[in-house]
N, C-alpha and C positions, 0 to 999 in steps of 0.2 A: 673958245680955244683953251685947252690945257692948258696949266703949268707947269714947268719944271720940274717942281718937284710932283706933282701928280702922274706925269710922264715917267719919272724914274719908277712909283710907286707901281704904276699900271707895268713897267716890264719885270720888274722883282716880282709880283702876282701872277703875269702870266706862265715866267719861267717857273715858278713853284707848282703850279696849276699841270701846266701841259707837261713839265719834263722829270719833276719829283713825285705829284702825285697821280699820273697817265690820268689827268679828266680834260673833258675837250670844254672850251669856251665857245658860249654862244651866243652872245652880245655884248657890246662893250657900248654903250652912247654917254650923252654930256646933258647934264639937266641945263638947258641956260639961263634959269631962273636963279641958281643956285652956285650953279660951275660946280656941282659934282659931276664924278663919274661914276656909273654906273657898272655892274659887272654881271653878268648871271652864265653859271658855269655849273659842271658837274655833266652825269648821264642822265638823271633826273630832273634837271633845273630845279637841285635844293641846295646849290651855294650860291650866296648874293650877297654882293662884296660892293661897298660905296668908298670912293676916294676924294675926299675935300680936298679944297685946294692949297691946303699947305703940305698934303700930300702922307695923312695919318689915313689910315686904312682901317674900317671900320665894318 
């Protein structure tokens, strides 16, 4: 399960993502080893974006 602040994290990136720079998102999952998130995004699937869970975007 998320974090709070990974939650806030994951929607500041989506809204940057989808509505400032027009790229579509293509997966979002949760390592549960780790409790990151995972991000993979763009038209090419060449942005990949990880979220710890104090919610630093990396």
């Amino acid at each position: 399960m998320p974090t709070t602040a990974q939650l806030e994290s994951l929607y500041r990136l989506s809204y940057q993502l989808t509505f400032i720079m027009f790229q579509p998102i293509h997966l979002v999952c949760v390592d549960h080893r780790t409790r990151n998130l995972y991000v993979l995004a763009g038209y090419a699937e060449n942005l990949e974006f990880e979220i710890v869970p104090n919610g630093e975007v990396f």
